[in-house]
C-alpha positions as CSV (number, residue, x, y, z in Angstrom):
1,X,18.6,-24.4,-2.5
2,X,18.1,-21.6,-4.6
3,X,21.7,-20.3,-4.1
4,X,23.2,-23.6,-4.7
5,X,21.3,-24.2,-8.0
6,X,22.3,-20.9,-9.3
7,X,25.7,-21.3,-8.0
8,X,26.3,-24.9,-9.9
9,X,24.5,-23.2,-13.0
10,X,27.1,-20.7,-13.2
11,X,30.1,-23.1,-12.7
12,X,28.6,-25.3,-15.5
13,X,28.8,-22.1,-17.4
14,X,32.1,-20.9,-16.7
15,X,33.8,-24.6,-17.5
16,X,31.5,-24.4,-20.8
17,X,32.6,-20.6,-22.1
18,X,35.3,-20.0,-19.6
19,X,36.4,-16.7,-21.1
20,X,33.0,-15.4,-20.0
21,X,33.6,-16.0,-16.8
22,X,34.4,-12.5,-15.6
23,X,31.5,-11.3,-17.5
24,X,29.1,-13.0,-15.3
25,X,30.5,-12.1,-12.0
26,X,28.1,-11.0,-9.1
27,X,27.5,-6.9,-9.1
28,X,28.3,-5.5,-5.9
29,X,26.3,-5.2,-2.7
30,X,23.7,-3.2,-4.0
31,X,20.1,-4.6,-2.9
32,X,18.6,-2.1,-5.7
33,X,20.2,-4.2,-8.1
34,X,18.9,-7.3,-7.0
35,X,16.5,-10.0,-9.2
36,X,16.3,-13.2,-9.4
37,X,17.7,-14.7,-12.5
38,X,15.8,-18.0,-12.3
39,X,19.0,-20.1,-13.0
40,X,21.9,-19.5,-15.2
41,X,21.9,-16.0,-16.7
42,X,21.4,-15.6,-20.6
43,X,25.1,-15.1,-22.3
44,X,24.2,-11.2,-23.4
45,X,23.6,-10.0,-19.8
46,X,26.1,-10.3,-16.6
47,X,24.8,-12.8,-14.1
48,X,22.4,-11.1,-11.2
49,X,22.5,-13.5,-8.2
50,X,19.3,-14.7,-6.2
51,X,18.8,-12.7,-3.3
52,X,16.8,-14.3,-0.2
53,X,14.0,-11.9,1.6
54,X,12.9,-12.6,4.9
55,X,9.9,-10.7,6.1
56,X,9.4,-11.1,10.0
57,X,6.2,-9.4,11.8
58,X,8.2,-8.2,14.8
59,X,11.8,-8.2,14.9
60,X,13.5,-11.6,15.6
61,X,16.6,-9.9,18.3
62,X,18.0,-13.7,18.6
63,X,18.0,-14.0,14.9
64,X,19.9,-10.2,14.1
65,X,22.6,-11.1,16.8
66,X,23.3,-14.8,16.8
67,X,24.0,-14.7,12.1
68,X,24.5,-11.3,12.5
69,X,22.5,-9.2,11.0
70,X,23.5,-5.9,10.1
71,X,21.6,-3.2,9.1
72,X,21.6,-2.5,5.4
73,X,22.7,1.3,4.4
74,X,20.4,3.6,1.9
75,X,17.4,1.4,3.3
76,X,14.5,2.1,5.9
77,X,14.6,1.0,9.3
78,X,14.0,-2.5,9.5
79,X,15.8,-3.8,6.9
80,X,18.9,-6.4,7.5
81,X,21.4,-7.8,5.4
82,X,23.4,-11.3,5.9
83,X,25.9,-12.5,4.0
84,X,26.9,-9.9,1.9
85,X,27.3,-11.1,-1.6
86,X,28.2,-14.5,-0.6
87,X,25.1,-15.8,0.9
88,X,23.1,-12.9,0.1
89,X,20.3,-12.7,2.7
90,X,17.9,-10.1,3.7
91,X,15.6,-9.6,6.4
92,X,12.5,-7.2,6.7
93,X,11.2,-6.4,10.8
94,X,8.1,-5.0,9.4
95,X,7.6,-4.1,12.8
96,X,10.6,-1.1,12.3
97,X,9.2,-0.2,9.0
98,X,7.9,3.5,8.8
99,X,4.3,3.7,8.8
100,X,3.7,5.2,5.3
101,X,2.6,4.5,2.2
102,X,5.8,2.8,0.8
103,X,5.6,-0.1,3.4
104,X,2.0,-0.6,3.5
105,X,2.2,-4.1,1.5
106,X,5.3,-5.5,3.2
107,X,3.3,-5.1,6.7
108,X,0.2,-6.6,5.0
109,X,2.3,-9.5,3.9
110,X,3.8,-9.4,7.6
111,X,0.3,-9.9,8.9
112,X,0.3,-11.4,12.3
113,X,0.1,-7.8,14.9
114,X,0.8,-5.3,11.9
115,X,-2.1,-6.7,9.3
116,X,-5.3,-5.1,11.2
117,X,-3.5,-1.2,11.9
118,X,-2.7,-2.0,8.0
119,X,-6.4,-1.8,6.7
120,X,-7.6,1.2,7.5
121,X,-4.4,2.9,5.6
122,X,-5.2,0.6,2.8
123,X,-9.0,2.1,2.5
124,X,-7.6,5.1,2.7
125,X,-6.2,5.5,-0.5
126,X,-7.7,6.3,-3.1
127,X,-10.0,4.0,-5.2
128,X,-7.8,3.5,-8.3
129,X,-4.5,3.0,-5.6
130,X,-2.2,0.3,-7.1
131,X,-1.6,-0.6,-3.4
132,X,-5.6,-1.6,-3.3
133,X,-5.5,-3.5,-6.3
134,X,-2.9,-5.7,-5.4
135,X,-4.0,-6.4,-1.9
136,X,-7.7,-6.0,-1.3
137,X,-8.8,-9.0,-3.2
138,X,-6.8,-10.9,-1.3
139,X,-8.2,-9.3,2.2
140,X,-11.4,-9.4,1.1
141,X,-11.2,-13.6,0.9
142,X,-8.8,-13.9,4.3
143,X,-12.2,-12.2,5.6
144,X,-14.2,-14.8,3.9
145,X,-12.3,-17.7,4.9
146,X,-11.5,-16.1,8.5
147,X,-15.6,-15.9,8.6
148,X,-16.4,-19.0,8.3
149,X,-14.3,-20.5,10.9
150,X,-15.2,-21.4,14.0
151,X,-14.7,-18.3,16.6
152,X,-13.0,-20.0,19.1
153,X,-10.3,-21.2,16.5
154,X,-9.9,-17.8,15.5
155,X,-6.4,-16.1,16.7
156,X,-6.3,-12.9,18.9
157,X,-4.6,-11.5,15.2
158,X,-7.2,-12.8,13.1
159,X,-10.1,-11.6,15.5
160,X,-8.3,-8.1,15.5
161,X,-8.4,-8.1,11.9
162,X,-11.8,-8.9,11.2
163,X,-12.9,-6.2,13.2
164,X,-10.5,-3.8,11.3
165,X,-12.4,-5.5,7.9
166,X,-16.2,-4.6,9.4
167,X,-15.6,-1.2,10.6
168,X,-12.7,0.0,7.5
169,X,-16.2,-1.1,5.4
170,X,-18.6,0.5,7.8
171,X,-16.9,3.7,7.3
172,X,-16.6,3.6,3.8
173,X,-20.1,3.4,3.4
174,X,-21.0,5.6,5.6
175,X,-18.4,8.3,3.9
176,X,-20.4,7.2,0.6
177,X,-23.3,8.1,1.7
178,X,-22.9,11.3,3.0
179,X,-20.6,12.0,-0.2
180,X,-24.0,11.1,-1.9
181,X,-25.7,13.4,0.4
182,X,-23.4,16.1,-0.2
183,X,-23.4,15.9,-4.2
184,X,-26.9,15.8,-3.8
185,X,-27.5,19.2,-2.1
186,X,-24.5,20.7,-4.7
187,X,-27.2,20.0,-7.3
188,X,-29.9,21.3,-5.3
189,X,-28.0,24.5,-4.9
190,X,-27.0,24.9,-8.6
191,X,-30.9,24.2,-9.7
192,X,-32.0,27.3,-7.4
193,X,-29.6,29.3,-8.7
194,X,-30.3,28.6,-12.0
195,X,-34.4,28.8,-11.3
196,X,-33.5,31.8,-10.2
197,X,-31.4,33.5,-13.3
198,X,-28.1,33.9,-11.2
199,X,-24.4,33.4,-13.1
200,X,-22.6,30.7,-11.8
201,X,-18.5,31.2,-13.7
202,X,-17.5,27.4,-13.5
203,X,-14.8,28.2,-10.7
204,X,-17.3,28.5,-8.2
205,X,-20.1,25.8,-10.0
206,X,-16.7,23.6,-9.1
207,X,-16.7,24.8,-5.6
208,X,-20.2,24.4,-5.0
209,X,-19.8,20.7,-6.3
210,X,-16.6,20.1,-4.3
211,X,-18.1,21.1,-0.8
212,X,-18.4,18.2,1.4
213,X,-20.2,20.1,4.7
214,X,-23.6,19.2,4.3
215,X,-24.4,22.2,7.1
216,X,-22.6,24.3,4.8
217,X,-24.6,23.2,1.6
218,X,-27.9,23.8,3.3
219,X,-26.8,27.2,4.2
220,X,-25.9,27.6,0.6
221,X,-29.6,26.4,-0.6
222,X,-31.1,28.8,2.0
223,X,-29.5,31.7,0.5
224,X,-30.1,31.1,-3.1
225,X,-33.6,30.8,-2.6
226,X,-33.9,34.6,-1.3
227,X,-31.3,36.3,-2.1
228,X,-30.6,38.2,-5.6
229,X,-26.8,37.6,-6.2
230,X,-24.5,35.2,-6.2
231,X,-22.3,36.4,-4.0
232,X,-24.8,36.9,-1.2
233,X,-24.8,33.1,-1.6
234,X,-21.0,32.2,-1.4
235,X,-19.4,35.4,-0.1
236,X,-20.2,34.9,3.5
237,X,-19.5,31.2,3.2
């Protein structure tokens, strides 16, 4: 439907300004290219046709050979083209995708098998991530909803993923506290050292703040409360 109503658009559009015709002609096979236009383009920009994308959790083998699908060139693994600028069809197997950062979302919007190894990388980025703004509101509800179902309606997929949900959010907090911990101690360390009338130049004030080993940290305090110079403190680390 969406090709057909953008197709008829264009032929009104071409028997209305026929001279304009060659102006709105489809650009090549370039998927970088691709938007969709929404119906008939405006007159001072050439005509983008609608483009049709297919994400699959695994990778439908029936599907690639019986159309046939064909691997598109300059993209990642997993990617498909049909059609070519006829039809214009692509198809994602998130399942070949790489596993970084730049196909986290298309195998969270894959779900099925690929959505719980998904959430951990997710909460692994950092806070601000643009990749967490756009998808962990929406996990955070699929958790809700999934939570108040019924167990036993609950899909091997779903129970997978709210595991992955419980123990990604486990871990977070427990990383926050001992980050709290840590920072903590820093202080402590700094506070001695100042008591105590040792320099601190800012390069290692920001190491000292930094440090994450709370074994080291304490090692740090011990020091500063006995010893006379700084680096009797840091210098054996």
């Amino acid at each position: 439907m969406k090709h057909f109503v953008h197709w008829h658009a264009r032929a009104r559009q071409v028997r209305r300004h026929p001279r304009a015709g060659s102006a709105t002609g489809v650009p090549g096979g370039d998927l970088s290219d691709v938007r969709d236009t929404g119906g008939a383009p405006a007159p001072s920009a050439p005509a983008i046709a609608p483009f049709l994308w297919v994400i699959a959790a695994g990778t439908p083998t029936t599907l690639i050979a019986e159309l046939p699908l064909v691997p598109v060139a300059d993209w990642p693994c997993g990617v498909y083209g049909f059609g070519g600028d006829v039809l214009r069809v692509g198809l994602v197997a998130a399942r070949e995708l790489p596993r970084d950062r730049t196909t986290l979302l298309v195998r969270l919007m894959a779900a099925g098998p690929l959505l719980a190894p998904a959430v951990p990388e997710l909460f692994r980025l950092p806070p601000d991530a643009p990749e967490r703004a756009v998808a962990e509101p929406h996990l955070l509800e699929y958790q809700r909803r999934l939570g108040q179902q019924q167990p036993e309606l609950t899909t091997p997929d779903e129970q997978e993923f709210l595991v992955a949900m419980y123990q990604t959010w486990e871990d977070a907090k427990m990383q926050s506290r001992t980050e709290g911990r840590a920072e903590a101690r820093a202080q402590d360390v700094l506070t001695v050292l100042r008591a105590r009338g040792i320099a601190v130049p800012d390069a290692v004030r920001q190491r000292i703040l930094a440090e994450r080993d709370l074994a080291q940290l304490e090692r740090w305090l011990e020091r500063a409360s006995v010893v006379n110079s700084l680096a009797q403190v840091i210098g054996a680390g």
